[in-house]
C-alpha positions in Angstrom: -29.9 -13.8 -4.1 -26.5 -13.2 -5.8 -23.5 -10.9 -5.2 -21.8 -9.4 -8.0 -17.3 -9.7 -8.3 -15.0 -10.0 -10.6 -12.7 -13.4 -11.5 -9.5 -13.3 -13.0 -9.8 -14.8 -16.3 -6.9 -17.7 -17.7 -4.7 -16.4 -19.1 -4.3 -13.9 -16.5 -5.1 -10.4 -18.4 -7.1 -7.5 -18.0 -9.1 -8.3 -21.0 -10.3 -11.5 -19.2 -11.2 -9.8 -15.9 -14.8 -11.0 -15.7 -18.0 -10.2 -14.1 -19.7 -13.4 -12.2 -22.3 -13.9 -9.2 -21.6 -15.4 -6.6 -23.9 -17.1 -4.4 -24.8 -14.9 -1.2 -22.3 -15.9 1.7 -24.8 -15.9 4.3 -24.8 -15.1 7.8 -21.8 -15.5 9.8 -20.7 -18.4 11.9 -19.0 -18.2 15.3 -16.3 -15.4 15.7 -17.4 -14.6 12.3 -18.7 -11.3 10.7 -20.7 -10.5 7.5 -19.5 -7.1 6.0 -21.0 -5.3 3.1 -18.2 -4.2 0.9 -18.2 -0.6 -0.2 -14.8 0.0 -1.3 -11.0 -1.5 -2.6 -8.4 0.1 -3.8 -5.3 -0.3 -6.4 -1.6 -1.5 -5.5 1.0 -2.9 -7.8 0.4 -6.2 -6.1 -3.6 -6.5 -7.5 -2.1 -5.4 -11.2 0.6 -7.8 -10.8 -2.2 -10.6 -9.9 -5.0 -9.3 -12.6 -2.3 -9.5 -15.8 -0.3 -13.4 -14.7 2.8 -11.3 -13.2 2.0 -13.5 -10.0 0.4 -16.6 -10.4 -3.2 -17.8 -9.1 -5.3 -19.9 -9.9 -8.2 -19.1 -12.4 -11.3 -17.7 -11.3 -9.6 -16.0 -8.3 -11.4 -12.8 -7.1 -8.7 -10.0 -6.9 -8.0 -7.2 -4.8 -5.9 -7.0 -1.4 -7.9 -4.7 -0.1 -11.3 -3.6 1.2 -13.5 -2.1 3.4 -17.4 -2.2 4.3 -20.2 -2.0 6.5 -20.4 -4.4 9.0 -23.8 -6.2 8.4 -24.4 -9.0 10.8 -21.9 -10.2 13.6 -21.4 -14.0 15.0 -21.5 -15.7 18.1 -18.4 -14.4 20.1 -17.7 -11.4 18.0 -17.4 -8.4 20.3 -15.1 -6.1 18.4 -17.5 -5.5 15.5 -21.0 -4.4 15.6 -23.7 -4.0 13.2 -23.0 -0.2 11.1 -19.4 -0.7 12.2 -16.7 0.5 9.1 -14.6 -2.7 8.9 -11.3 -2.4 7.1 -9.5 -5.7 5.6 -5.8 -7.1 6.4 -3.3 -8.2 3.8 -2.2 -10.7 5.8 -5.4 -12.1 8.0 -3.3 -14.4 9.8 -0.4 -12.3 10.8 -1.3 -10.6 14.6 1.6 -9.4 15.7 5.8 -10.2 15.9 7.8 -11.4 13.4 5.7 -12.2 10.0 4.6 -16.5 9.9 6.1 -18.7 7.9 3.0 -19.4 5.8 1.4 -15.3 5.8 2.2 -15.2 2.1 -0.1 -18.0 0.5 -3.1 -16.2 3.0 -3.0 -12.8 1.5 -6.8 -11.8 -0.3 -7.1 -10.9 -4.0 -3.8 -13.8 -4.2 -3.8 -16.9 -2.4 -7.4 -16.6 -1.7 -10.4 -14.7 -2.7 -10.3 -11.3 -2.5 -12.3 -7.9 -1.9 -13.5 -7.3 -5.7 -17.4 -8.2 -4.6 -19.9 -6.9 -2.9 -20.2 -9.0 0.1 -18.1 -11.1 2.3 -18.6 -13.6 5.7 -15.0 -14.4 7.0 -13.4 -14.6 10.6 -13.6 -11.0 12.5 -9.3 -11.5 12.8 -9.4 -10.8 9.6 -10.5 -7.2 9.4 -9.9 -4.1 12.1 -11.8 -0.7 13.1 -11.2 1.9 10.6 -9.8 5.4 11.4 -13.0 7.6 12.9 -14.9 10.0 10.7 -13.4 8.2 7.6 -15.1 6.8 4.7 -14.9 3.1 3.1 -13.4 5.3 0.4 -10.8 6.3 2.2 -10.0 3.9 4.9 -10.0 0.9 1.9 -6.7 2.8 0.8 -4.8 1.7 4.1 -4.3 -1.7 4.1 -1.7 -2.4 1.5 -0.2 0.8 0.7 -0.8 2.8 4.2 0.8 0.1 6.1 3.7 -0.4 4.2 4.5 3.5 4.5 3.8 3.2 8.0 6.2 0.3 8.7 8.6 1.6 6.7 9.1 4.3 8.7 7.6 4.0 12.5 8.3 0.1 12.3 11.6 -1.0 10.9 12.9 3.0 11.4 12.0 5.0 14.1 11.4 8.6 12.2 11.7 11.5 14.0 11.5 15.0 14.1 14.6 17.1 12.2 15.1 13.7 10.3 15.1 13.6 6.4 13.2 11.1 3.9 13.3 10.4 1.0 10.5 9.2 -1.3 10.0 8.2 -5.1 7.1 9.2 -7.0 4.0 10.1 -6.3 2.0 6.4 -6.0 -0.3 5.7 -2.8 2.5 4.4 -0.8 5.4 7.7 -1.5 2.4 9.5 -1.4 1.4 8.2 2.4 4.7 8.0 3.4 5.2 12.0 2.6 2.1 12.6 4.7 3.4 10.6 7.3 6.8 11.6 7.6 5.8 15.3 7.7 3.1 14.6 10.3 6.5 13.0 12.5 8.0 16.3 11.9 10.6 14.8 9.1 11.8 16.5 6.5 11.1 14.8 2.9 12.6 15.2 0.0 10.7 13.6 -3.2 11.5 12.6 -6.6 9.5 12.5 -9.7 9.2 12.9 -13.5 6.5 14.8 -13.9 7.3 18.6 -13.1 3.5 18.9 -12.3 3.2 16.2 -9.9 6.4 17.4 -8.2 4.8 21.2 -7.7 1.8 18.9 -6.2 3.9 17.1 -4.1 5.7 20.4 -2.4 1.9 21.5 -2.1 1.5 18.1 0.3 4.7 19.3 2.1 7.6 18.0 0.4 10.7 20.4 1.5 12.3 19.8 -1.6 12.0 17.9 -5.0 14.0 16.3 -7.3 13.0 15.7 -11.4 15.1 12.2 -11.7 14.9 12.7 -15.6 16.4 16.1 -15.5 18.8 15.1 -12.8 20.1 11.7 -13.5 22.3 11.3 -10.6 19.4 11.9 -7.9 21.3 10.3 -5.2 24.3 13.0 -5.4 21.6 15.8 -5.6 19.8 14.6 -2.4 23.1 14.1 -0.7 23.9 18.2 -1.5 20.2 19.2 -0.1 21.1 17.4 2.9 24.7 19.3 3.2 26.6 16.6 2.2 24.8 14.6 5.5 22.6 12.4 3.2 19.0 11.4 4.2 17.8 8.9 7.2 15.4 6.7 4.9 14.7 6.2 1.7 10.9 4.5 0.9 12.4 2.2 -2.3 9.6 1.7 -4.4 12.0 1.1 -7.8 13.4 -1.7 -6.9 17.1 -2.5 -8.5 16.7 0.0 -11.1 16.7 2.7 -8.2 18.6 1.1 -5.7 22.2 2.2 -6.2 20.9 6.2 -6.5 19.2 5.6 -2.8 22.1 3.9 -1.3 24.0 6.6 -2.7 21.4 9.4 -1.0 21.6 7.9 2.1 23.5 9.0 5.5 26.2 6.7 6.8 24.1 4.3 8.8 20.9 4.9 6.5 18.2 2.6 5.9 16.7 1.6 2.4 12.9 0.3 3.0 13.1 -1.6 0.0 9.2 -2.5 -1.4 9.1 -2.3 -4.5 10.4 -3.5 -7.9 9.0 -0.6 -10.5 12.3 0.1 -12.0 13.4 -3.7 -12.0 13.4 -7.3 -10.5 16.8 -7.8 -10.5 20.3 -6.1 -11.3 24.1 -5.3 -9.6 24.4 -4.1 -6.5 26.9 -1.7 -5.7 28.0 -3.5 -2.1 31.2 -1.4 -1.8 28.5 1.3 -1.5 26.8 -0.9 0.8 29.1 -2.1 2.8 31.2 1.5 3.1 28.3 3.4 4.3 27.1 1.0 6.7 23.7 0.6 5.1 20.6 -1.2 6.2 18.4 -2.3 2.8 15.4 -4.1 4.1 12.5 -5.7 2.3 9.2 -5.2 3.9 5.7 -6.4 3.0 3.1 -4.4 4.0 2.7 -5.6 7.5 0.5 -7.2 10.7 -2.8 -6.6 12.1 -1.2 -4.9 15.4 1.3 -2.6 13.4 -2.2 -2.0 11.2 -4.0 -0.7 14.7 -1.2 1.2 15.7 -1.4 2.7 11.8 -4.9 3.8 12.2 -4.6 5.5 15.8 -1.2 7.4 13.8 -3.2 9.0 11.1 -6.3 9.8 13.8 -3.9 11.6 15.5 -1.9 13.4 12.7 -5.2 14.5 10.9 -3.8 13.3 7.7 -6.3 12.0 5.0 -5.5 10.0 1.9 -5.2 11.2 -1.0 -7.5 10.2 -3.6 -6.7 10.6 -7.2 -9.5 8.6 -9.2 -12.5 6.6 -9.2 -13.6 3.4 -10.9 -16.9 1.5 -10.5 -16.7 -2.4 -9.7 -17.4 -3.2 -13.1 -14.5 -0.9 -14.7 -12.0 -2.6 -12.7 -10.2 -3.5 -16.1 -10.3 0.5 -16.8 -8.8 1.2 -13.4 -6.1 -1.1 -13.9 -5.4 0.8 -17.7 -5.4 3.9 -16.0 -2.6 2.4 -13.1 -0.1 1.5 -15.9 -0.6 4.5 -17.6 0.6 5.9 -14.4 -1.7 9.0 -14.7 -3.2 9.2 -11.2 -1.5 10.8 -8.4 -2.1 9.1 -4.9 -4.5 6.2 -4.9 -7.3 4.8 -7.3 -10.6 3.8 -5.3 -12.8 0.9 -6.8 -15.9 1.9 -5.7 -18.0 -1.6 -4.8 
């Protein structure tokens, strides 16, 4: 018996993303659990893997994240049971605190194997309860970019009601982090391109929105919404193409959750701005299994549901990928396993 995945080819590209099959994994070993996968989804970190931006090694099996149905359970296991929806970690080894030293070469679909395949036997640490009444579907589009929306906000901030945020685009994490900040009671102000996707994000909740090509200086434009206050926090997905407009949105005393590089991996940094305004610009990385459980029991209680914006079987992972950099979705793209 075989289970079907997908390799990343050498080079790294999406035209040598391969199908293979892989031996069956088994039944689990102490404090182990088997879990039939049912669904991944798509972050900038799996492209960046798939087409050589971040090296691996050849043959790797992508994707960060993943969720199934929990099909046999090992001696010792007693948070998982058989039918159980179990929903991966980005970093397996990270449980709580300050991230370790080493959570970076751990991390699936990257330093090693991933969720693109059908089944899996690995340590129960390595996967959590997913939020009740939800599918694999939807609960697979947590663990990278619901997390990182979650820390940014509720972890390294502490959002509150009549507070403002500010986020950019209308990718799984902006897109979470809306939801999010709206359930807190925030206010949210968002930014896009794309006059349609900016009437669909004021139809998620957004209070008011921005076109960044129509209005290059966004920063001053948030900064008059907010009456000249300037917002609490700004979710930084562009990286230093983007950086000097957020500082420039920000309050006195702001914070920049910095996670992304779309607009840039490097470039000058206004620290006058920086420095004047008091700022905090933090990198974060998604985030650890307790701040994951705390996630899940956020959204049970909020109500709020992902938002889905398309669908790709296993074996159209390549496609999926296409339709990422084309950058026509809106929310997250499920791979359906």
């Amino acid at each position: 018996m075989s289970v079907a995945a997908i390799r990343v080819g050498s080079p790294a590209s999406l035209d040598t993303l391969a199908p293979t099959a892989l031996p069956d994994p088994g039944e689990p070993g102490p404090g182990e659990i088997r879990v039939r996968l049912a669904a991944s989804s798509l972050n900038y970190h799996d492209f960046a893997v798939v087409t050589g931006m971040i090296p691996t090694e050849a043959g790797r099996i992508p994707m960060s994240d993943g969720a199934g149905t929990v099909e046999a359970v090992g001696d010792g296991v007693t948070a998982f049971k058989p039918g159980d929806l179990a929903l991966s970690l980005f970093f397996p080894e990270w449980v709580d605190g300050a991230p370790p030293g080493g959570a970076f070469r751990r991390v699936p679909g990257d330093g090693i194997d991933g969720y693109a395949r059908e089944c899996v036997v690995a340590p129960a640490s390595w996967f959590t309860r997913a939020p009740a009444g939800w599918s694999a579907a939807e609960a697979a589009t947590l663990t990278c970019a619901g997390l990182t929306a979650w820390r940014a906000l509720f972890v390294d901030n502490a959002i509150k009601p009549g507070d403002t945020v500010l986020v950019q685009g209308s990718g799984g994490v902006s897109i979470f982090a809306l939801q999010l900040a709206k359930a807190a009671g925030a206010r949210v102000i968002a930014t896009s391109s794309s006059g349609e996707k900016l009437e669909r994000l004021r139809e998620l909740g957004a209070d008011e929105t921005i076109n960044y090509r129509e209005v290059e200086k966004w920063g001053a434009r948030a900064l008059e919404l907010t009456g000249g206050a300037g917002v609490d926090c700004v979710v930084e997905i562009g990286g230093a193409g983007t950086l000097d407009q957020s500082m420039h949105a920000c309050r006195v005393g702001g914070h920049v959750a910095l996670i992304g590089v779309l607009a840039g991996f490097a470039g000058p940094v206004n620290t006058a701005l920086l420095f004047s305004k008091n700022l905090r610009v933090q990198g974060l990385t998604v985030g650890s299994r307790a701040q994951q459980l705390a996630m899940i029991a956020g959204v049970e209680a909020s109500g709020i549901r992902p938002v889905i914006s398309d669908r790709f079987p296993l074996t159209s992972l390549a496609d999926a990928f296409r339709h990422q950099a084309a950058n026509k979705h809106f929310g997250k793209i499920v791979i359906d396993i």
